[in-house]
N, C-alpha and C positions, 0 to 999 in steps of 0.2 A: 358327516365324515365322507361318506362315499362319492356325497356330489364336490368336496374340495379336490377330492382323488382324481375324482373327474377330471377336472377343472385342469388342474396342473398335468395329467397326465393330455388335453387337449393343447395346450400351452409348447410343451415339450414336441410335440408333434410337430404344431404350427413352427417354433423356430428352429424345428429340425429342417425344413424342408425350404428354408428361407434361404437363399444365393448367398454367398458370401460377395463379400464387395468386390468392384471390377476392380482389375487394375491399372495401371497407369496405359499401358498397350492395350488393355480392352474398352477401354470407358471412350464415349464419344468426345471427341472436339471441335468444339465452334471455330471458327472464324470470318470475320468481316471482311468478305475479296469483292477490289471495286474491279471492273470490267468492261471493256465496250460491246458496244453491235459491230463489230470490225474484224475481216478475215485473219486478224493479225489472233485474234483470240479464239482461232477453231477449238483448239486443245480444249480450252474453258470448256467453251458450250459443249463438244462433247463428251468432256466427262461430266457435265452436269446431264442432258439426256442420257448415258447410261447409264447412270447410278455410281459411276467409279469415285467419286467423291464418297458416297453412302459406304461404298464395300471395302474403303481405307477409313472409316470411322471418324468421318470429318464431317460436319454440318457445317455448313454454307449458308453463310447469313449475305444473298448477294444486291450489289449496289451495280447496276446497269446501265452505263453513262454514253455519251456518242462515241469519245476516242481516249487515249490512254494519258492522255495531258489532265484531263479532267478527273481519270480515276488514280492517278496520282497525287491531284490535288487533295482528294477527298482523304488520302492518308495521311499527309500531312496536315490536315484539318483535325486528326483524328477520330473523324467519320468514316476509317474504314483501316485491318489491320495490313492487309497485301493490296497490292493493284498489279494491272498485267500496263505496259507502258513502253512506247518506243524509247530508244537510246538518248534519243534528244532533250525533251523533257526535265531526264535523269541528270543528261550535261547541264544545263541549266539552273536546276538546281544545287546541284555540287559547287556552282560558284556563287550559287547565292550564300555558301556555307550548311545548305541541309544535309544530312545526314539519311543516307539510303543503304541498304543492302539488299545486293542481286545474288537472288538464289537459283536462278537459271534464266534460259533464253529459249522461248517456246515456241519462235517462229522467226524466217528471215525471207528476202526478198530483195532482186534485184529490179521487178519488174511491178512494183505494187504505189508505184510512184507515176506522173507523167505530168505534164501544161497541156492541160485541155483550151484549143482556140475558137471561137466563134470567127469561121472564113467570111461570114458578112460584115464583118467590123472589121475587114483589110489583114486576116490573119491566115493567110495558105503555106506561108513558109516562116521557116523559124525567123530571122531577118527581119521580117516584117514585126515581132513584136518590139521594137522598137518604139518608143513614144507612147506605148499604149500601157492600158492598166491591166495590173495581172492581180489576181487575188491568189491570197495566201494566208494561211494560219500561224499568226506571228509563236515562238516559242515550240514549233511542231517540227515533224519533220518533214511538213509541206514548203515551211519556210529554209530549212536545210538544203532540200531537192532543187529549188527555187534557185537559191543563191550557185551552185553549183552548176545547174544547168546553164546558167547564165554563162556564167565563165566559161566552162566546157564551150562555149558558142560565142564567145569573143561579144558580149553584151554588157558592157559597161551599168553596175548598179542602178547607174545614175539617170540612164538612157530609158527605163521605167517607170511606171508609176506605180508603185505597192498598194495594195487597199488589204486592207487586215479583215478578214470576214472566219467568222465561225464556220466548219465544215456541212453544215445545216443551212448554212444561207449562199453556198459556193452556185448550185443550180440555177438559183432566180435570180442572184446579180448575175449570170452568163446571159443567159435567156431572154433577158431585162433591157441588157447591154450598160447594167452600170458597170460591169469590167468588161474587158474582150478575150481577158483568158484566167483561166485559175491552174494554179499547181495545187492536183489535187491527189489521192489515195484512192485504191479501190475499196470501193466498189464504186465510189461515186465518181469516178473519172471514166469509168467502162458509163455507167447510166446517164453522163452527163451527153458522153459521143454518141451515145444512142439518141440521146434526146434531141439533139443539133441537127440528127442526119445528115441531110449532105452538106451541110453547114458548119458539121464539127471535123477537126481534127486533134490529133494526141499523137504529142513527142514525147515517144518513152528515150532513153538513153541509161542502155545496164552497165555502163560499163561506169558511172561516176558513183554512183550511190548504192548500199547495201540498207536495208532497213533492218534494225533488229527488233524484235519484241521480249519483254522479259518481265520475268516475275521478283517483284521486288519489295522491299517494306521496310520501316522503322529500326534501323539496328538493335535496340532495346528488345522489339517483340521477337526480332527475329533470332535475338537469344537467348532469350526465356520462352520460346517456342520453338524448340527444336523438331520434336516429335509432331508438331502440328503441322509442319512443314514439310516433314518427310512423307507426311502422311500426304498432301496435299501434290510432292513431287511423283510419287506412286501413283494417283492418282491420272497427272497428267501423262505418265510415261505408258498408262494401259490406252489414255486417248489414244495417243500415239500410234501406238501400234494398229488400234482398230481403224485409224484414219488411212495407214500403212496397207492392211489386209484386205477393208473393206472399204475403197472410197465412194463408191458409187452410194452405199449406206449410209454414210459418212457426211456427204452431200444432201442424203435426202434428210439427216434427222436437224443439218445447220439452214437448212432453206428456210425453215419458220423462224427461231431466233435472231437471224441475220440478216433476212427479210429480202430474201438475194433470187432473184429470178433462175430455175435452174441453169439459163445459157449462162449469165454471168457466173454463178458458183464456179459451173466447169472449168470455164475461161481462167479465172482466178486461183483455182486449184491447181493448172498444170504450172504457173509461175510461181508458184511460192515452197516453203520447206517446213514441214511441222515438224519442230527437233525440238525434244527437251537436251539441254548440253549446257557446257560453260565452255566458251574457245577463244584461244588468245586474239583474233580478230574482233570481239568484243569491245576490249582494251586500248586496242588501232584505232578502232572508230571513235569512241570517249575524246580520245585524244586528238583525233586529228580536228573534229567538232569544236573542241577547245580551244585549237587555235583558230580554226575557222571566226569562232564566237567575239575572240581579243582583236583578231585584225580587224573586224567591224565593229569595234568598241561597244562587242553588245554584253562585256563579262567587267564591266565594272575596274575597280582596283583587284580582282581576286588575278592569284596565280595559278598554273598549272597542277589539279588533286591530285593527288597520286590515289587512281583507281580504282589499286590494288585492293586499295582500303576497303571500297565500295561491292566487292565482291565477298560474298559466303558462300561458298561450296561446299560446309560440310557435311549438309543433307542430302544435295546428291550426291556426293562423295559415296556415303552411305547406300544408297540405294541402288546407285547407277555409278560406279568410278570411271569407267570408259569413257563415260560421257563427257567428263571433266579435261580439259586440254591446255590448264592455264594454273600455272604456280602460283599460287596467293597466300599471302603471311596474314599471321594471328593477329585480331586487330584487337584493338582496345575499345569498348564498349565507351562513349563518351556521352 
């Protein structure tokens, strides 16, 4: 009798002192965020090296890709739930008819863009790329900058020769000289002119193009994951800040991940903007892309989305309202 007394008076102990269950705001949440090695995703990486991910109660299950066309794909593959992804990408898809929601925009850039020339294949002025081949990442926003530059410079489409190359293979067709210039993104248009020495040159031009970067996903998860989101926008908004406070820190903890020579980080660091936000020039850009896309018959039979749809603010609404600069209506889950 005494050892049952025991027994149950150890019992009683044991799930006396047992946690009660977390709750919905305490309990960890996964998600599957695809991402590149690309300045456009500092915010990522650093809240992945400080832990600001870990101390908003979000585990990161991460998918580490070259650029954001690629970690875009992988969600619509449904190999991954968010991806971080330029503007372009997003436009393209939209008229394929996929289905996206932007839950903020985590970086921009007038100057993260350029046509790196090889000056021994007859390229010292812009003019001169005429007749010659330029490489480009067809669907990106290499091929956006591309088509834009051109124009902005009275170069008829047709007066080039395009060669579609993956961002990975841009260095050794320059180098090579199977193209004589590429439109490329930093970091690899800063290491490409390094690489050419006095051989290379880079036409940047701010005033045609703005890059956006933005975090975006599934409409489906992005509604039935609110809280994972919010968690996830906290997260980027303490990067933020410590990119804000501390850059030189900031700098040293993205040099391994991004695999960026300090000179270039710096370099790249004073051109660009780490802002989590939603701003109506988001919108401008979608759109004006859009048309961009139909007059070069690259958007099919589709007509112009209306955007609006394509935006969800009401995570950072939640966490950050200030940050939000753009009316957007209730969309229907489809």
């Amino acid at each position: 009798m005494l050892r049952v007394v025991s027994l149950l008076t150890f019992l009683l102990l044991v799930t006396g002192c047992q946690k009660p269950p977390l709750s919905e705001s305490e309990r960890p949440l996964p998600i599957r965020l695809a991402y590149s090695t690309q300045i456009d995703c500092a915010l990522v990486h650093l809240a992945m090296a400080k832990g600001f991910f870990r101390e908003e109660g979000v585990v990161v299950q991460p998918t580490i890709l070259s650029y954001g066309k690629q970690a875009l794909e992988a969600v619509m593959a449904g190999e991954a739930d968010m991806a971080t992804v330029a503007e372009t990408p997003v436009m393209f898809a939209a008229l394929r008819g996929e289905r996206i929601s932007i839950v903020a925009s985590i970086f921009s850039s007038k100057m993260n863009h350029a046509v790196v020339a090889n000056r021994s294949r007859g390229v010292s002025r812009i003019e001169e790329l005429r007749g010659k081949r330029i490489g480009f990442t067809r669907g990106t926003t290499s091929e956006i900058f591309l088509s834009y530059f051109l124009v902005a410079n009275n170069i008829e489409a047709s007066e080039i020769i395009p060669v579609d190359l993956n961002p990975d293979q841009m260095q050794n067709a320059i180098l090579t000289g199977e193209v004589d210039a590429v439109s490329a993104w930093s970091p690899h248009l800063k290491v490409l002119a390094r690489r050419l020495g006095n051989n290379g040159t880079a036409f940047h031009d701010p005033d045609i193009y703005t890059e956006t970067f933005v975090l975006a996903g599934r409409p489906v998860f992005v509604e039935q994951n609110q809280e994972a989101v919010r968690r996830v926008i906290r997260a980027l908004l303490k990067a933020e800040e410590f990119a804000s406070q501390h850059p030189t820190e900031a700098q040293a903890l993205l040099a391994g991940p991004l695999k960026f020579s300090p000179e270039i980080l710096r370099e790249c660091w004073k051109e660009n903007l780490f802002r989590v936000s939603i701003d109506h020039a988001l919108l401008i850009t979608l759109e004006e892309e859009t048309r961009w896309a139909m007059k070069h018959h690259l958007a099919g039979d589709a007509t112009m989305p209306n955007y609006l749809d394509y935006i969800d603010s009401r995570a950072l609404m939640a966490v950050k309202p200030e940050a939000v600069n753009v009316k957007v209506i209730t969309r229907e889950i489809r």
